[in-house]
C-alpha positions in Angstrom: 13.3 11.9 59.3 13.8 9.4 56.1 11.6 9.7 53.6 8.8 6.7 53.6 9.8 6.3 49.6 12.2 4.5 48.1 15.4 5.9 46.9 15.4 4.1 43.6 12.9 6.7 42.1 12.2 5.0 38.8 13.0 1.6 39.1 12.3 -1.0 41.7 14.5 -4.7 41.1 12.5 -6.4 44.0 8.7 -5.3 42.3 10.7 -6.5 38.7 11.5 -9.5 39.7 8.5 -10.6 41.6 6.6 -9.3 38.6 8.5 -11.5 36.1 8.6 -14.7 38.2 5.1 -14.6 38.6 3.9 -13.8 35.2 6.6 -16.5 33.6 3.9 -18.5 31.7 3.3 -15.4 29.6 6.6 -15.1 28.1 7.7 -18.6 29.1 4.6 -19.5 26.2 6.0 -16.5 24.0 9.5 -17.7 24.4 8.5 -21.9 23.3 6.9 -20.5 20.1 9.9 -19.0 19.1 12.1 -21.6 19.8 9.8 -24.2 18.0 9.7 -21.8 15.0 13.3 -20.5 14.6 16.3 -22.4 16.7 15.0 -26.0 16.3 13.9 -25.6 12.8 17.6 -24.5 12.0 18.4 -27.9 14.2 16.2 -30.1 12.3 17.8 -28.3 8.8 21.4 -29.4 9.8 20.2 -32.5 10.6 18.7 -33.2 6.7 22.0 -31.7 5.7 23.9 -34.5 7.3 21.6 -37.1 6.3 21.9 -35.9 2.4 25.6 -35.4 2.8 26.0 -37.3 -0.1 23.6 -36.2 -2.1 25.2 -35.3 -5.5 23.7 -31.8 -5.6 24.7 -28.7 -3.7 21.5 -28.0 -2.2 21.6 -27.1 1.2 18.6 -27.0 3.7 20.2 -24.9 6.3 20.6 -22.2 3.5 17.6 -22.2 2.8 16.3 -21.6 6.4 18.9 -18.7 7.2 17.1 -16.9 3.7 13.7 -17.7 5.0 14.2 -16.8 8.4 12.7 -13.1 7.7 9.5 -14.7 6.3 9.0 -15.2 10.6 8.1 -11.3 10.4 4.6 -12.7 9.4 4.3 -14.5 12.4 6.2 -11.8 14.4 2.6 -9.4 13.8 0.7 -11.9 15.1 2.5 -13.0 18.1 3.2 -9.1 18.9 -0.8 -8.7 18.8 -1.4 -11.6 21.2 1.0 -11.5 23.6 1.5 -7.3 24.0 -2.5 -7.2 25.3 -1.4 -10.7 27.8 2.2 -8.8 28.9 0.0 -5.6 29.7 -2.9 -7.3 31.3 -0.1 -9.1 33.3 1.5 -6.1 34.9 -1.6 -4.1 34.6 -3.3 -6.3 36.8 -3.0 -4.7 40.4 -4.3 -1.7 39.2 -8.1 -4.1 38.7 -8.7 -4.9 42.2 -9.1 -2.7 44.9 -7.1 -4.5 47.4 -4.1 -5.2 45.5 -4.8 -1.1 43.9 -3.9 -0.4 47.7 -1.2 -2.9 48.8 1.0 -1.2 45.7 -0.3 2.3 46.7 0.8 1.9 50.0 4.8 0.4 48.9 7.6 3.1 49.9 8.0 3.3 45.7 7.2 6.6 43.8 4.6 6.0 41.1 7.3 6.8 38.5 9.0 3.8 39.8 5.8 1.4 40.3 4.9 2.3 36.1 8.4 2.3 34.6 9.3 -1.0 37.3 5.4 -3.2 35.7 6.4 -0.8 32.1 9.5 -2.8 31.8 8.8 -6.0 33.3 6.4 -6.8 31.0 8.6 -5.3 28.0 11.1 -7.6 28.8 8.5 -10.6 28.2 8.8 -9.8 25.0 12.2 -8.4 24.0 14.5 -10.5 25.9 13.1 -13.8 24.3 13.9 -12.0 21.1 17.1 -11.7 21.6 17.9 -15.0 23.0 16.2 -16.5 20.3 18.2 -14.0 17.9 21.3 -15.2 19.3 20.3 -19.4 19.1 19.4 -18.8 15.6 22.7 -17.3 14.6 24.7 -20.4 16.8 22.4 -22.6 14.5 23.6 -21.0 11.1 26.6 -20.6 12.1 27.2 -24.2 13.3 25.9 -24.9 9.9 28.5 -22.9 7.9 26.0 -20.5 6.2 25.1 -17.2 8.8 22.8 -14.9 7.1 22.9 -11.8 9.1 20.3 -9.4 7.4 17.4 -11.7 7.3 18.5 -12.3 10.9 19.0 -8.4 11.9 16.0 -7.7 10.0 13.9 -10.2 12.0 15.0 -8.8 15.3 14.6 -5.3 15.0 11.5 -5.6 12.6 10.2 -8.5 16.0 11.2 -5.9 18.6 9.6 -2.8 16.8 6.1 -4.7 16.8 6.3 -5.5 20.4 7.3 -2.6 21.4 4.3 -0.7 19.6 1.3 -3.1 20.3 2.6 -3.5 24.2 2.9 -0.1 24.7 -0.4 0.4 22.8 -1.9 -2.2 25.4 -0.7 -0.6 28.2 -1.6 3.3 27.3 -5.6 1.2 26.9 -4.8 -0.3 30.0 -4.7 3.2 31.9 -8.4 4.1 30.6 -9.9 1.0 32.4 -10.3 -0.3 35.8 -11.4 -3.9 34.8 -9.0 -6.3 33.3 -11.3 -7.8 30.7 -12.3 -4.2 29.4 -8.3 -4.0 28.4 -8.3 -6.4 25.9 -11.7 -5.1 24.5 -10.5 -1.3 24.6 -7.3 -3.0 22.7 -8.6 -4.8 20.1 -11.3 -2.0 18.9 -8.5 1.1 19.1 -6.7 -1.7 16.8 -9.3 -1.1 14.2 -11.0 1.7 15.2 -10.4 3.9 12.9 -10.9 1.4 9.5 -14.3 0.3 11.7 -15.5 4.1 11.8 -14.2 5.0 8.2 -15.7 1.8 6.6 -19.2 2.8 8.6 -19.6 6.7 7.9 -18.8 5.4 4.0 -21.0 2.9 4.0 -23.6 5.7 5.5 -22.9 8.0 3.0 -23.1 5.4 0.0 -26.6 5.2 0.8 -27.4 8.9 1.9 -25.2 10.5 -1.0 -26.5 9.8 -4.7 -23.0 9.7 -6.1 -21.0 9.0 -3.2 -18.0 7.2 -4.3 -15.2 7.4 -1.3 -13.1 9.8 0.7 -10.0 9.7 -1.8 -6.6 8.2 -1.3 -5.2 10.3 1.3 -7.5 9.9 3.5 -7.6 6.3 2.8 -3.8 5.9 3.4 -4.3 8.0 6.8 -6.6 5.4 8.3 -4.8 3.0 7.6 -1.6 4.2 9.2 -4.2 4.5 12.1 -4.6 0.8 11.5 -1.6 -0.6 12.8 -2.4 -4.2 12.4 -3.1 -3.6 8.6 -0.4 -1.2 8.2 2.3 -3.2 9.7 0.9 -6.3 7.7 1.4 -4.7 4.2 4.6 -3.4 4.7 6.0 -6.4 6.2 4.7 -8.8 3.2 8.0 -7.9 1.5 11.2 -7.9 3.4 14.5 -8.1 0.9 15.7 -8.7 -2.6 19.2 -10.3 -3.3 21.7 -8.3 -5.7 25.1 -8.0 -7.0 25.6 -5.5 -4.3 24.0 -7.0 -1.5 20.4 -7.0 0.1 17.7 -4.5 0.2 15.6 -4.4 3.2 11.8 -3.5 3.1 9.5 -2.8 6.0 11.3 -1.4 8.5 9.8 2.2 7.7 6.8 1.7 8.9 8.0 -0.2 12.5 10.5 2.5 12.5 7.4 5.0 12.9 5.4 2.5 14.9 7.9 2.3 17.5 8.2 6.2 17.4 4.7 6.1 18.6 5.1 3.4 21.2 7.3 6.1 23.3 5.0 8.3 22.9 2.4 6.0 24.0 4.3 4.9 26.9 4.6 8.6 28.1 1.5 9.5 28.0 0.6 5.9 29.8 3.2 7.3 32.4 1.5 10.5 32.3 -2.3 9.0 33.3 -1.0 6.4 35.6 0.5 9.7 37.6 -3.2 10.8 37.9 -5.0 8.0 38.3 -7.2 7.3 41.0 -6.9 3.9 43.4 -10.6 3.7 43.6 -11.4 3.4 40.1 -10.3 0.2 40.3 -13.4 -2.1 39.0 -14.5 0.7 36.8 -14.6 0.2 33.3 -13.7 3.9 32.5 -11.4 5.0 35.1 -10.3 8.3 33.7 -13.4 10.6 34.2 -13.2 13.0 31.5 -12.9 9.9 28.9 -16.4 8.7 30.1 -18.7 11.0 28.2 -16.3 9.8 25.4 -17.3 6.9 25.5 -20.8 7.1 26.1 -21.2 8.8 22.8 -18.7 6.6 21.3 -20.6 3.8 21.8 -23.8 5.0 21.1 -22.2 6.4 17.5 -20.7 3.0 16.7 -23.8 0.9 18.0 -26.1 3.2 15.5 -24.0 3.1 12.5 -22.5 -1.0 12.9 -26.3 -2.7 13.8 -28.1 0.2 12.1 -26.2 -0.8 8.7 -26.4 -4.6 9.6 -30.2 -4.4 10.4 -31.3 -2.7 7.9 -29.4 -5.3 5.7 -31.1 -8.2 7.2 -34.3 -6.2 6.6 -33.2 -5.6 3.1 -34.9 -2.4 3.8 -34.4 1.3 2.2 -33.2 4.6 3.6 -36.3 5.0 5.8 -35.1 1.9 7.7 -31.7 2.8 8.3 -32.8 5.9 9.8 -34.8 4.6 12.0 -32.3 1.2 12.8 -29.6 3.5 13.7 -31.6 6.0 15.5 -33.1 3.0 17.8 -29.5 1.6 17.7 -27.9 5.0 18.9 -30.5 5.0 21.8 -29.6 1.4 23.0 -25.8 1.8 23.1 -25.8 5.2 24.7 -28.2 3.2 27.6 -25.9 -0.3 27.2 -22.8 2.5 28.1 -23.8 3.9 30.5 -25.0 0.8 31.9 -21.2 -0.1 32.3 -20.4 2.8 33.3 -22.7 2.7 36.5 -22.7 -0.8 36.8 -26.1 -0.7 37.3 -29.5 -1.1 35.3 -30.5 2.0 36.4 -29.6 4.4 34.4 -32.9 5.5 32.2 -32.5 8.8 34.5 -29.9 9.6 32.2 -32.2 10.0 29.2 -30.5 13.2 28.2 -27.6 11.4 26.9 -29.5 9.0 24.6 -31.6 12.0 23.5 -28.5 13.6 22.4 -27.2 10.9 20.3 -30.8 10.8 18.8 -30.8 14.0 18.0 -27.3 14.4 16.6 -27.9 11.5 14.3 -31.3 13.4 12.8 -29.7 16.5 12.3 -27.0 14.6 10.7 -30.0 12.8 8.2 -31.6 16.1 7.4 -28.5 17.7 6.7 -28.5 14.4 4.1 -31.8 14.3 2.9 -32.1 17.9 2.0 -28.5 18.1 0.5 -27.7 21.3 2.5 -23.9 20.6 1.0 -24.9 20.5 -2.4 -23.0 17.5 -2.6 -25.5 15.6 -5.1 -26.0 18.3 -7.5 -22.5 19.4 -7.7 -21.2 19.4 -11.1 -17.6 21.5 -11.7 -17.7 23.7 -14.8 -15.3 23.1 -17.5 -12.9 26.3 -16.7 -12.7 24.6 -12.9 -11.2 21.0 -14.2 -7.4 20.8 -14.9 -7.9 16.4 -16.2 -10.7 13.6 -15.8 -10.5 10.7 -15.0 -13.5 8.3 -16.4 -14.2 5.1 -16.2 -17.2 3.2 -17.2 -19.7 4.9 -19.8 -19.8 1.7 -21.8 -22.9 0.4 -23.4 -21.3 -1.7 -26.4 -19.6 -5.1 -25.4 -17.7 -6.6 -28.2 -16.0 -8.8 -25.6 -12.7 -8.2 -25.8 -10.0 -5.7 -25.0 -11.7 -2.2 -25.5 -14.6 -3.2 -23.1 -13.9 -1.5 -20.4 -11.5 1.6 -21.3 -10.7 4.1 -18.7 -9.4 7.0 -19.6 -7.2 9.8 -17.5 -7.0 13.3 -20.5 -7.4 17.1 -20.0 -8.3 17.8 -23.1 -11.6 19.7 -23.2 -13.7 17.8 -25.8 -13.2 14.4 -23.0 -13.7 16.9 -20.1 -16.9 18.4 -21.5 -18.0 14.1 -22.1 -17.5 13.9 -18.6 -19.3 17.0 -17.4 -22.2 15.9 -19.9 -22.5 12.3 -18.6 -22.0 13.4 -14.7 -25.0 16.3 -15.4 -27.3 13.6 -16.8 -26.7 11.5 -13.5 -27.6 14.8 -11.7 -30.9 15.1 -13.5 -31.9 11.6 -12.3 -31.4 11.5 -8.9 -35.1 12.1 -8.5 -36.8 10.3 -11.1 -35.5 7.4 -14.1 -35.9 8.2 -17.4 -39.5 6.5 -19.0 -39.0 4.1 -22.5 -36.4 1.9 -24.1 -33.2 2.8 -22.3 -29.7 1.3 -21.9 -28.1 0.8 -18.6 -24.3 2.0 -17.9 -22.1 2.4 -14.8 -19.9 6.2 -14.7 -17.1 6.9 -12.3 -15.6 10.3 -12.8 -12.9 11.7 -11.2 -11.8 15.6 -11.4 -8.3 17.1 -10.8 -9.5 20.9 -10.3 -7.0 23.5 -11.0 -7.6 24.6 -7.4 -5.7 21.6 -6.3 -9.0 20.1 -5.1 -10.3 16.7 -6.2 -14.3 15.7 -7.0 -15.2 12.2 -7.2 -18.7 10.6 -8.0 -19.6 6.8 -8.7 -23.3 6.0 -10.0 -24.1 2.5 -10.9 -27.3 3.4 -12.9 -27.1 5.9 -15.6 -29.5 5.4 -18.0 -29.3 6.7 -21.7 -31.6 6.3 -24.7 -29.3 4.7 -27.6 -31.6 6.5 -30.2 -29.8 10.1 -28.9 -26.8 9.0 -30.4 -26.7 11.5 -33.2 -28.3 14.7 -31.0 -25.7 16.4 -29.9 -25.8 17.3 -26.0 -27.1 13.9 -24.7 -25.3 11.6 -23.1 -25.8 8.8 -25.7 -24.6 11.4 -28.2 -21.6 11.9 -25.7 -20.3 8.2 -25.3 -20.9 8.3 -28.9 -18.0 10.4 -29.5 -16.0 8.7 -27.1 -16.3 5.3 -29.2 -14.7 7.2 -32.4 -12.1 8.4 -30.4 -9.2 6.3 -31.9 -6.5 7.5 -30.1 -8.4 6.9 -26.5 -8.9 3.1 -27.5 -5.9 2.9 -29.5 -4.9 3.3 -25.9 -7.2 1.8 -24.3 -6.9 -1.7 -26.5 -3.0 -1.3 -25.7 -1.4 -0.9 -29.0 0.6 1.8 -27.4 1.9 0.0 -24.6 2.4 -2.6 -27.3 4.4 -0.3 -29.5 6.4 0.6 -27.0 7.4 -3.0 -25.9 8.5 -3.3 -29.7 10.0 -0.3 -30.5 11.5 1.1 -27.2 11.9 -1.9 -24.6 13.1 -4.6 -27.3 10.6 -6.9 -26.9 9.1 -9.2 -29.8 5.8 -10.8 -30.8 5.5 -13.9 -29.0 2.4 -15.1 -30.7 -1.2 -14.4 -31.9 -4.5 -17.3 -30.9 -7.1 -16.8 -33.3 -10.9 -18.3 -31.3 -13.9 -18.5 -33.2 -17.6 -18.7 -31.4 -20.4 -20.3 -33.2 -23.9 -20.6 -32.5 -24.4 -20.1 -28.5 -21.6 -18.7 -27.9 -19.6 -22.1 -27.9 -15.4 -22.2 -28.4 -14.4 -23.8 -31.5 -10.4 -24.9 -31.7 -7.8 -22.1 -30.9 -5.0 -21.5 -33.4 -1.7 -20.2 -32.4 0.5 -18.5 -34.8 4.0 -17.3 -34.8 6.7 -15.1 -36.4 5.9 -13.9 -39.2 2.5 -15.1 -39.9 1.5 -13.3 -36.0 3.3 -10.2 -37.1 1.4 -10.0 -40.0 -2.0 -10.4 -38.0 -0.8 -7.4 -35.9 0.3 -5.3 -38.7 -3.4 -6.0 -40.9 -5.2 -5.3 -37.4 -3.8 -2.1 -36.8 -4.5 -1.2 -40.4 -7.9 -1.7 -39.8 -8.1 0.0 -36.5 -6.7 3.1 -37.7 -9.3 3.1 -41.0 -11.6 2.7 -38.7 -12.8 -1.0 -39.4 -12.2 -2.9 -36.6 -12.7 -1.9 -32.6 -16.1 -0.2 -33.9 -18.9 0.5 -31.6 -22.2 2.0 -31.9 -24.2 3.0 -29.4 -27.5 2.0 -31.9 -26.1 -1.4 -31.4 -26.1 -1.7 -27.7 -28.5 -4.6 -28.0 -27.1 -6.8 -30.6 -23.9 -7.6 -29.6 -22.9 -11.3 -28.4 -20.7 -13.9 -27.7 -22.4 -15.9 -31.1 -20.5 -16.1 -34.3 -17.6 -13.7 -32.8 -13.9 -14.3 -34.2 -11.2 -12.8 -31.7 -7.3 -12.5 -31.8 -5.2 -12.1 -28.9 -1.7 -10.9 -29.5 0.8 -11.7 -27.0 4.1 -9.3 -26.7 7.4 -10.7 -25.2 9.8 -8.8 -22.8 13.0 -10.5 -22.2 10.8 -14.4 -22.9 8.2 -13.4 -20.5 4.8 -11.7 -21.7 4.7 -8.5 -20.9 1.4 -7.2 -22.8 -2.0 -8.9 -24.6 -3.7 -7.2 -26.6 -7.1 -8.6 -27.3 -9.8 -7.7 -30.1 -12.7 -8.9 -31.7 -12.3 -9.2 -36.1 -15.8 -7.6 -37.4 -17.2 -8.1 -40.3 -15.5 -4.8 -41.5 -12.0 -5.7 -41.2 -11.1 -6.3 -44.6 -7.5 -6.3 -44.2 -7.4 -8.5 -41.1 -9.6 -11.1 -42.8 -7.7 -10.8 -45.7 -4.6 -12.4 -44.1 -6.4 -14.6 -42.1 -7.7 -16.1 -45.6 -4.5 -16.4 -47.1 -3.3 -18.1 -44.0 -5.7 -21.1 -44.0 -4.9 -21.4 -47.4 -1.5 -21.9 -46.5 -2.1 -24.2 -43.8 -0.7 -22.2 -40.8 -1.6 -22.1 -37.3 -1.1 -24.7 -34.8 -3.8 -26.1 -32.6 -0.9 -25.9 -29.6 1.4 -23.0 -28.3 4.2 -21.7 -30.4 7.6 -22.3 -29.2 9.4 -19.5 -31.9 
């Protein structure tokens, strides 16, 4: 007897074609947008060619669009978003109704046939407009005399990569679900799931965690590779230089690895639609052991989202974000399952929701009582191989050396750091009672066990009459402010140095501003050549001796805008700036003030930029 299957055991032309006639406003839609954008732009460009035929100059519009054509990749993400959910809703879509679940269950065509027949029916939506477009474009450019085959090539593959991913992505969502508007939703939160989870649990912890800064970079760059839509968006924002030699593509790493994943996506789609079930149809799970998933998963991302966005609106404290996400927690375990029995019946199941309760307020007590030791952790000074620190300041002179951050291993900055994070410590409990000053400290550790320790507070409070008693954190940014060589640094002199010196690079010129009462701008001056080299040469004099770039902690209060005189040296790389270097002239800067003296005797300065 013949088998009641089909011979063709993974592909089916009749189910293909069907599926593609009857779907064609999908990709007939995809295919007019692409057209409008690439094919009869090129059209309109020859036609401004022939009407400026005469034009005396050589410009050439349909030059310009053949270079420009890559800049489409921008438009590629977004059209690969939209239309890879509609392509796999399309073929998807017998697998959301019971009766058409059974008509296709019942054909004489495997299920490795019915999947990879819909798999590349809908596929084809996408990547056969490409091509067609592809090959318009290049009839365009060449009809025009000017075919520009890399931004071309580069469009196509870095186009077909991004369909290929978020369809296939679509589809592999499409297998979880027996309803065809829970696709789109499954789609659109695994598109950002994993930033929406990160940004949460951080945004938990900055308010649980006295210190808590971040995750670090690595995990950072992980989510967002699991964030295709903001991965594929960054890398895609630059596409090619032109050189001597040719054209340098950028970009098509990150597709390359993105369509990687798409077959691995499509396999396991293949995989699940082997297994699935005709009568989950209508469900909005359909694969059972995903449901307790996403019970839980709700429930976790309902506590943490309206928790966070409740307590917010409350402007409340930590006491109200407990309970807001607790509550929360409860509500989207019960909303789940809700959808999951399509019913409103469901407070049987009040095991679930105590679950997610109670993992939540172990979670808070793990917090609360610090069981990590992640508040009071302060490395030793044998653990740390470098800091990095940033903030610390209580002195303003408004310029330049305002805000110096600092990366050093050597052990007098490390033992700073150590100080300054230990005073943080010491207040997480309690502030500090009198006249006190008001800083921000970020420190960053490289330990020599290859680990990293980050903490962030925005509140470290330090009495400015420590300054001279060694151990206390005024003492300590004390003896960061005498540190010339961290703000000879940190002002730039020896990036500046280096632009003159190693990179042949020139004073462009020097503005001299001068504040009066209320902090009000009188007239710049601009000088140049010699008279702004000898400005530079007399400020770093004075820096060096110790006279100008002074702070004090005592004089954390009396510091303003009023009465300030600043210079601002600009440094010149090739005729563009490459570095400023901007300082405020104290009183003590004797050699500074003493060419600015001679200077206005001599009538220099302009009121206008310096062309030398």
């Amino acid at each position: 007897m013949r088998s009641g299957t089909s011979s063709f055991k993974f592909f089916n032309w009749t189910i293909f074609k069907k599926t593609v006639l009857r779907y064609w406003p999908v990709w007939g839609t995809y295919s007019i947008v692409w057209l409008m954008s690439l094919p009869l732009q090129g059209l309109m460009m020859l036609q401004l060619d022939a009407q400026n035929r005469s034009s005396a100059d050589n410009f050439s519009y349909i030059e310009r669009f053949a270079h420009d054509v890559p800049e489409s990749v921008r438009l590629s993400l977004v059209l690969a978003v939209v239309f890879g959910v509609l392509c796999a809703m399309a073929v998807c879509s017998h697998l959301y109704n019971p009766r058409s679940a059974n008509f296709f269950g019942s054909l004489p065509v495997r299920r490795e046939g019915m999947f990879l027949t819909h798999y590349l029916a809908g596929l084809a939506f996408l990547i056969v407009p490409n091509v067609i477009v592809f090959l318009l474009t290049l009839l365009v450019e060449a009809i025009g005399g000017a075919v520009f085959l890399p931004g071309l090539w580069f469009w196509l593959a870095a186009t077909c990569g991004e369909c290929l991913f978020f369809y296939s992505m679509a589809v592999f969502c499409g297998m979880f679900t027996g309803h065809i508007l829970a696709l789109p939703a499954f789609y659109g939160i695994f598109n950002v799931l994993a930033y929406g989870v990160y940004f949460l649990v951080k945004t938990m912890f900055q308010r649980f965690y006295y210190g808590f800064t971040d995750f670090g970079d690595t995990l950072s760059e992980i989510v967002t590779w699991l964030t295709p839509i903001a991965r594929l968006g960054r890398s895609s924002s630059v596409y090619f230089w032109e050189k001597e030699d040719g054209f340098k593509v950028f970009g098509l790493e990150a597709v390359a690895v993105y369509a990687a994943a798409a077959v691995a996506l499509a396999a396991a789609s293949f995989l699940l639609y082997r297994v699935r079930r005709l009568e989950s149809a209508g469900d909005v799970v359909s694969v059972k052991c995903m449901r307790p998933v996403f019970q839980y998963g709700v429930a976790f991302c309902a506590g943490l989202a309206l928790g966070i966005f409740t307590t917010a609106f409350l402007n409340g404290e930590e006491p109200t974000l407990m309970i807001s996400i607790l509550v929360w927690a409860v509500i989207g375990c019960f909303v789940a399952r809700m959808l999951l029995e399509k019913s409103f019946r469901v407070f049987r199941y009040w095991k679930g929701a105590a679950i997610s309760a109670g993992v939540f307020l172990l979670l808070f007590l793990a917090v609360g009582f610090d069981l990590t030791g992640f508040e009071t952790r302060v490395p030793t000074a044998d653990q740390v191989e470098s800091v990095e620190l940033d903030g610390a300041q209580l002195c303003y002179l408004y310029d330049g050396g305002d805000r110096v951050t600092t990366v050093a291993s050597s052990p007098e900055l490390v033992d700073y750091a150590i100080l300054l994070h230990q005073t943080a410590v010491d207040q997480r409990d309690e502030r500090p009672a009198g006249t006190t000053a008001s800083t921000t400290l970020r420190v960053t550790y490289r330990l020599k066990n290859g680990g990293e320790l980050s903490r962030y507070y925005n509140d470290l409070r330090v009495y400015p009459s420590e300054a001279d008693q060694e151990g206390t954190a005024a003492w300590a940014i004390q003896q960061m402010y005498n540190d010339r060589e961290l703000y000879w640094e940190g002002y730039g002199f020896k990036r500046a140095e280096q632009v003159l010196t190693e990179e042949g690079g020139r004073l462009q010129e020097a503005l001299y501003e001068a504040y009066g009462e209320g902090g009000e701008s009188g007239r710049p001056l601009y000088y140049g050549g010699s008279d702004a080299m000898a400005l530079y040469e007399a400020v770093k004099e004075d820096f060096q001796a110790g006279r100008i770039g002074v702070r004090r902690v005592a004089d954390w209060d009396k510091n303003s805008l009023e009465n300030q005189r600043s210079l601002t040296f600009s440094f010149a790389v090739e005729d563009k700036y490459g570095w400023h270097i901007d300082i405020r002239v104290q009183d003590t800067a004797s050699s500074t003030l003493a060419v600015m003296e001679r200077l206005e005797q001599e009538g220099a300065g302009q009121d206008h930029m310096t062309s030398d």
